[in-house]
C-alpha positions, 0 to 999 in steps of 0.5 A: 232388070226385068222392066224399065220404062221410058218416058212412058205416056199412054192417051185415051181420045188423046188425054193422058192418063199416065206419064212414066219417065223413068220406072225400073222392076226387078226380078224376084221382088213384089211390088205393091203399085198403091194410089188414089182411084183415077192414077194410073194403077191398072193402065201400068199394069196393062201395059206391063202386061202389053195388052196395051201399047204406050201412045209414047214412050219405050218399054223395055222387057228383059232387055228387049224393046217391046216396041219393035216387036212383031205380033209373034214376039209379043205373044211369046214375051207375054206368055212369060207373064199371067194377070189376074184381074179384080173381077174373074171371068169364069166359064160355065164349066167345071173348075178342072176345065177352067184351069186347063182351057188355057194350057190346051190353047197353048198347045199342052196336052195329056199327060202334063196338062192334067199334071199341071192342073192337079199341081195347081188345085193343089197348091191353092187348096181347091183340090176338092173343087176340081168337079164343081162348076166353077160359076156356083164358087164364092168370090174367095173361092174364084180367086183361088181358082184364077191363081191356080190358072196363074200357076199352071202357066208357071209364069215369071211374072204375075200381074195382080189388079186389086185381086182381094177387093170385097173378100171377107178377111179371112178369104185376103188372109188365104189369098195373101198366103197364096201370093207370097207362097208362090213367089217364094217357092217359084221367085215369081216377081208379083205386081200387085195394085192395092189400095189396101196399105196393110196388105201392101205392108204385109207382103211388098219389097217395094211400093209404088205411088202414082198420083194422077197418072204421075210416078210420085214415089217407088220405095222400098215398103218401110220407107213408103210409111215412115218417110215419105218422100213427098207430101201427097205421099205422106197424105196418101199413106196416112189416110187423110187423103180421100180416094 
């Protein structure tokens, strides 16, 4: 078991915004984490990612209780994950810089740095893009290029908060492609919210559904579209309910 949260509630001024009872993440799957604005989506994902603390509740990660860890432990255990957010933030640097600045805090040095970071462009496509500053790329290219900083980190999990959102179709086509190459030539587990139910058909084992930051549904994908298990699911997925 890679997660498993319990009784989990995160507040925000003391209102909560999302209460997990019981939640489980296997490795090597993809998970698509699916539901209406406002339910909790990217607050799991923070606290997967445990950049975020639960305000009760106990997350447990690869049999460890990351409650009672130490700040030096939590650095470890998160080095174990990369998250990749909606809107990437870029240095004003070249896209080279940009995919080694965080092996070199992690204390990688030349030769593998540079070899890591050439296996990266590569396996994105951006192998061309290495010397372009990395603020003049689109917003496909910029994505591709903060996937290339998830793979240099080589890390177990990949945490992805809506990573496609206002790409042309062809750019979520390549980035689509990318993800699901990833978990399968290195069985990363991916974590993937969407609010785009094609795309979580086309690349998830299992889906998600919060619904005002309640865990109504976890499914394998099929199942999620062709029987649901309740009704503001079935609304959720039909498109008849507004978000």
């Amino acid at each position: 078991m890679l997660f498993e949260l319990n009784d989990v509630i995160k507040e925000y001024d003391g209102v909560p915004v999302l209460h997990i009872e019981n939640l489980q993440f296997e490795e090597n799957k993809i998970y698509a984490i699916m539901g209406p604005n406002g339910s909790g989506k990217s607050t799991l994902l923070k606290l997967l990612n445990l950049l975020e603390k639960p305000s009760h509740g106990q997350i447990i990660f690869q049999g460890f209780d990351t409650g009672k860890a130490g700040d030096s432990m939590l650095l470890r255990l998160r080095r174990q994950m990369c998250m990749v957010f909606q809107h990437t933030y870029m240095f004003n640097a070249s896209v080279y810089q940009n995919v080694s600045y965080g092996l070199r805090l992690r204390g990688i040095k030349c030769p593998e740095l540079q070899t890591r970071v050439k296996e990266a462009l590569s396996f994105v496509g951006m192998s061309d893009f290495s010397g372009r500053n990395a603020l003049k790329l689109s917003g496909g290219e910029t994505q591709r290029v903060a996937l290339a900083r998830a793979v240099a980190f080589r890390p177990q999990i990949l945490l992805l908060d809506e990573p496609t959102a206002n790409l042309d179709p062809d750019s979520v086509a390549l980035i689509e492609r990318l993800v699901q190459r990833i978990h399968e030539t290195t069985h990363t587990t991916v974590l993937i919210v969407t609010h785009n139910l094609f795309q979580a058909k086309r690349l998830a084992d299992e889906a998600i559904f919060l619904y005002e930051g309640n865990l109504i549904e976890k499914t394998p994908v099929p199942q999620i579209f062709t029987e649901p298990q309740s009704e503001v699911t079935r609304r959720f997925v039909s498109g008849t309910m507004v978000y």
